[in-house]
DSSP file (Angstrom, degrees, kcal/mol; ACC not computed):
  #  RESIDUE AA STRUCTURE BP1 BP2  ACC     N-H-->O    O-->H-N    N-H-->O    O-->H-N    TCO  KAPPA ALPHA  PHI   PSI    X-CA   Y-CA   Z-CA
    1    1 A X              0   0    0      0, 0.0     4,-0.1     0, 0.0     2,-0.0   0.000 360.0 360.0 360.0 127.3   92.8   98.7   85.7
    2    2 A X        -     0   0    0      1,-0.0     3,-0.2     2,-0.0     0, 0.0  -0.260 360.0-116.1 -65.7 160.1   91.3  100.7   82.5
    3    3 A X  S    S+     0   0    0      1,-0.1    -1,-0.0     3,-0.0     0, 0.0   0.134 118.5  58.8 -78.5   8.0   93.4  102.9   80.6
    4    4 A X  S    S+     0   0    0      2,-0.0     2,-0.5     0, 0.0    -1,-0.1  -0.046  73.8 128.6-126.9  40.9   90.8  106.0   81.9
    5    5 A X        -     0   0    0     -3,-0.2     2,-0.6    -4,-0.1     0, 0.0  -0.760  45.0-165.5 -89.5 129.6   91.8  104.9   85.6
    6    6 A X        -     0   0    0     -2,-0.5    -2,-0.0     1,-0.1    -3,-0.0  -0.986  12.0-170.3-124.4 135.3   93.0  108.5   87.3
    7    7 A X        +     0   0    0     -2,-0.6    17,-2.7    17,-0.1     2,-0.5  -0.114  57.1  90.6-118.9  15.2   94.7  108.3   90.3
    8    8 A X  E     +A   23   0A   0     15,-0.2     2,-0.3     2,-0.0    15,-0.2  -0.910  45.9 172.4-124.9 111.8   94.8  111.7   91.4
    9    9 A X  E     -A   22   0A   0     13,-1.7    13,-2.7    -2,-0.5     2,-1.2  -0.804  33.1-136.3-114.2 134.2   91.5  113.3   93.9
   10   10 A X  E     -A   21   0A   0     -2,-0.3     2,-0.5    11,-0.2    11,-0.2  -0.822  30.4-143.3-106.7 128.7   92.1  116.5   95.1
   11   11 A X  E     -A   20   0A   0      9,-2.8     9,-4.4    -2,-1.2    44,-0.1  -0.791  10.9-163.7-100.9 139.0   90.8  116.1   99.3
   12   12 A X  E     -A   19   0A   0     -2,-0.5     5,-0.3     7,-0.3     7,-0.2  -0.574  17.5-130.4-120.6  84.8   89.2  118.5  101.0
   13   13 A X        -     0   0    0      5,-1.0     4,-0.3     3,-0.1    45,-0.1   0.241   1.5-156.5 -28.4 145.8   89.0  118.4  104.9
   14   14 A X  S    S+     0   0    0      2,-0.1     3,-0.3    43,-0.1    -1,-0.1   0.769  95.3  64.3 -89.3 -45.0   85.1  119.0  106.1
   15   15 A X  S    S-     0   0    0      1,-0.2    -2,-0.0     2,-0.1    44,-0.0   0.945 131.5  -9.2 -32.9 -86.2   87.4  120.3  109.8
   16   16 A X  S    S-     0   0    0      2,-0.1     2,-0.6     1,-0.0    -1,-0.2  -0.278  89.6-117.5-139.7  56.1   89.2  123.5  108.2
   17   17 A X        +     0   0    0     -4,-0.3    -4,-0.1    -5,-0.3    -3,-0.1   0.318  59.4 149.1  55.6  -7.5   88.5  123.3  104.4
   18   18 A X        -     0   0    0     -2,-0.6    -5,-1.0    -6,-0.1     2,-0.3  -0.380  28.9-161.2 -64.1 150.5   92.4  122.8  103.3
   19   19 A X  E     -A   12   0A   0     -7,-0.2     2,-0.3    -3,-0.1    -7,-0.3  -0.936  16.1-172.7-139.0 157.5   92.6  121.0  100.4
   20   20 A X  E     -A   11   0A   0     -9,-4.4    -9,-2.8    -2,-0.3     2,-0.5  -0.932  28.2-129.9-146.1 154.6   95.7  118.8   98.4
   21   21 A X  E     +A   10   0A   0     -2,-0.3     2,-0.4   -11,-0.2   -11,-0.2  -0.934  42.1 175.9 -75.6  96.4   95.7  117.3   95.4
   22   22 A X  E     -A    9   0A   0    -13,-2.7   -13,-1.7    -2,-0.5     2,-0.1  -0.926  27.5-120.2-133.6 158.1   97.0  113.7   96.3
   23   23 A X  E     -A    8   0A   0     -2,-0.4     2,-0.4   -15,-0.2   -15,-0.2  -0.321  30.0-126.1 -81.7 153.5   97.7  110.2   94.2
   24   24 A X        -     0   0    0    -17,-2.7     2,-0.7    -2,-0.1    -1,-0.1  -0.560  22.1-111.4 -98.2 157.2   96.0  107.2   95.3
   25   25 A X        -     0   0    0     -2,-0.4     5,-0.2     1,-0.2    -1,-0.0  -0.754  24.8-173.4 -84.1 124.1   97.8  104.1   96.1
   26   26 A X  S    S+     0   0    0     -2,-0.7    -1,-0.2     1,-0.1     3,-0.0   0.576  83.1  52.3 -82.8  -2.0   97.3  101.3   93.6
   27   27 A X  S    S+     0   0    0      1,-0.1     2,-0.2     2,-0.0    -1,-0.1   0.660 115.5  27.7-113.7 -43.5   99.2   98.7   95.7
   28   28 A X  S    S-     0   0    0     -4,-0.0     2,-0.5     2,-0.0    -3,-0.1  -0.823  74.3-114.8-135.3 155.5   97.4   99.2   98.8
   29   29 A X        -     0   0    0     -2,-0.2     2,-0.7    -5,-0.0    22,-0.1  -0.585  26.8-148.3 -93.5 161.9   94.1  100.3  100.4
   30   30 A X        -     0   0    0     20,-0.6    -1,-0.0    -2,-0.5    -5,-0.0  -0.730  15.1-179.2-123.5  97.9   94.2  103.8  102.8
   31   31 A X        +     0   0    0     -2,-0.7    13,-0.5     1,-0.1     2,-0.3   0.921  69.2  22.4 -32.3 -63.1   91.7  103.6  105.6
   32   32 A X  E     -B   43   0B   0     11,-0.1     2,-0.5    18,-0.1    11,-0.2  -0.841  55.8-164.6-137.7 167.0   92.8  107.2  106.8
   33   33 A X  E     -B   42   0B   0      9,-2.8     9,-1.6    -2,-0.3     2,-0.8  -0.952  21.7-132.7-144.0 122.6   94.3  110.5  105.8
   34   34 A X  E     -B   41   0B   0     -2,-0.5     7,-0.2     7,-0.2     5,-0.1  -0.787  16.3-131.7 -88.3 121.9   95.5  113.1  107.8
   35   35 A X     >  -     0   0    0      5,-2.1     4,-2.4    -2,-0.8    -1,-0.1   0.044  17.9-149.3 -47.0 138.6   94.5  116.4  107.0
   36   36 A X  T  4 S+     0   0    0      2,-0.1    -1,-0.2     1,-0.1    -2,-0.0   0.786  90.4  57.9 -86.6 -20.5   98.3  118.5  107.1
   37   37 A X  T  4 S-     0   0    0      1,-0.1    -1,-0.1     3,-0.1   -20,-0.0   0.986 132.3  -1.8 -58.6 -62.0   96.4  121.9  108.2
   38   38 A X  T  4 S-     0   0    0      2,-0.1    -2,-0.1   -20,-0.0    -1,-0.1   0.387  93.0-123.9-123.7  -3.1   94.9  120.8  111.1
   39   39 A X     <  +     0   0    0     -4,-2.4     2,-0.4     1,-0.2    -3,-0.1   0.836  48.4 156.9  77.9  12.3   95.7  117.3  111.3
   40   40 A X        -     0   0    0     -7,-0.0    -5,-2.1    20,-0.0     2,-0.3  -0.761  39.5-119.0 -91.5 146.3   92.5  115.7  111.5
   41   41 A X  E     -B   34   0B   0     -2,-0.4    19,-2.9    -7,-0.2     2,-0.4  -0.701  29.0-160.2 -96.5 139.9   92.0  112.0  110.5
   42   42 A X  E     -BC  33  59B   0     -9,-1.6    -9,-2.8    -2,-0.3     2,-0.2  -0.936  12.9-174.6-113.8 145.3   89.8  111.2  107.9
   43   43 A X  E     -BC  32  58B   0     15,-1.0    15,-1.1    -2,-0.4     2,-0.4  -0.749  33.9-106.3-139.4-165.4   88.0  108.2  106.8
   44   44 A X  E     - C   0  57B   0    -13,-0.5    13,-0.2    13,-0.3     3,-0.1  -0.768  56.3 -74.6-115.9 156.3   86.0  107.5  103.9
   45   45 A X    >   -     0   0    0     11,-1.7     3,-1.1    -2,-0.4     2,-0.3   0.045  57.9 -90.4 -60.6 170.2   81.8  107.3  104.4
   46   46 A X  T 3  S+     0   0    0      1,-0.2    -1,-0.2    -3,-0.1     3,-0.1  -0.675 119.6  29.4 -92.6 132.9   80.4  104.3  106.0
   47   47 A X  T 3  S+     0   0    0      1,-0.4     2,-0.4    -2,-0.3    -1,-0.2   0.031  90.7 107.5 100.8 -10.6   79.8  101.9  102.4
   48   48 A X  S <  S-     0   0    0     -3,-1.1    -1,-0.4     8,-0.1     2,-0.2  -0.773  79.8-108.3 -89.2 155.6   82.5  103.4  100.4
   49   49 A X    >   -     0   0    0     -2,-0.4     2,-2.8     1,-0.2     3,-1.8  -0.486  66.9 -53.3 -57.1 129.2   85.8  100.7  100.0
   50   50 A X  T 3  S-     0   0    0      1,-0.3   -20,-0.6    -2,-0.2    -1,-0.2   0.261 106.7 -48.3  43.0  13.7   88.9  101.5  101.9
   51   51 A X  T 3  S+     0   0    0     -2,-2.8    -1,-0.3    -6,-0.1     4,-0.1   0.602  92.9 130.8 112.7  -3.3   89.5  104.9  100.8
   52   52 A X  S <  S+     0   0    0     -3,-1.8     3,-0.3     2,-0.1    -2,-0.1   0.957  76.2  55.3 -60.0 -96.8   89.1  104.5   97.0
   53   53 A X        +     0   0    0     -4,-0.2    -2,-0.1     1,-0.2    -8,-0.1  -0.353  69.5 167.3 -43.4 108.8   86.4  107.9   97.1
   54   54 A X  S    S+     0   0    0    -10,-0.1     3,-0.3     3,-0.1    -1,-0.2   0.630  72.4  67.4 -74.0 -64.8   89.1  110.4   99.0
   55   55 A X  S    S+     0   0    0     -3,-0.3     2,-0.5     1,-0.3    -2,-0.1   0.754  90.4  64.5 -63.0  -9.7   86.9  112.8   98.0
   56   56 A X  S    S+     0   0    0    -11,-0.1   -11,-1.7    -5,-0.1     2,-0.3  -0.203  72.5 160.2-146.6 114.3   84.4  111.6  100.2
   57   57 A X  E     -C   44   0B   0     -2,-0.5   -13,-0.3    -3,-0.3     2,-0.2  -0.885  29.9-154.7 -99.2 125.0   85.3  111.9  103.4
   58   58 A X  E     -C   43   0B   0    -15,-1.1   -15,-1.0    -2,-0.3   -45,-0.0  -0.453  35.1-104.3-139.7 113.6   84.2  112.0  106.9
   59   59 A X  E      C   42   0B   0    -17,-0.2   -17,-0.2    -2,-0.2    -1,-0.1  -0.379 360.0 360.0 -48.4 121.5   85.6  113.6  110.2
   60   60 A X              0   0    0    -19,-2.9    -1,-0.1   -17,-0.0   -18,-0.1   0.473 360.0 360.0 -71.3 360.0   87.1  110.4  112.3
């Protein structure tokens, strides 16, 4: 890890557009994130790693 590693991606749902500001896990990878508005699973585009790009993300 660089010292200009930032761990913080603000998601935005493609479903119904709510958005968080949330920290990434360094420990572990995250497959999926459910959106808290509406509760949709999200998963990250077919070629990106494990969830590393939140911000882009794909309706499950």
């Amino acid at each position: 890890m660089t010292d200009n590693f930032i761990a913080e991606s603000t998601l935005s749902c493609p479903e119904c557009g709510h958005s968080k500001k949330e920290t990434m896990p360094t420990n572990a990878c995250q497959w999926l994130y459910e959106c808290e508005s509406c509760h949709v699973f999200l998963k990250p585009k077919k070629g990106d790693c494990c969830g590393v790009h939140f911000d882009s993300v794909t309706k499950l």
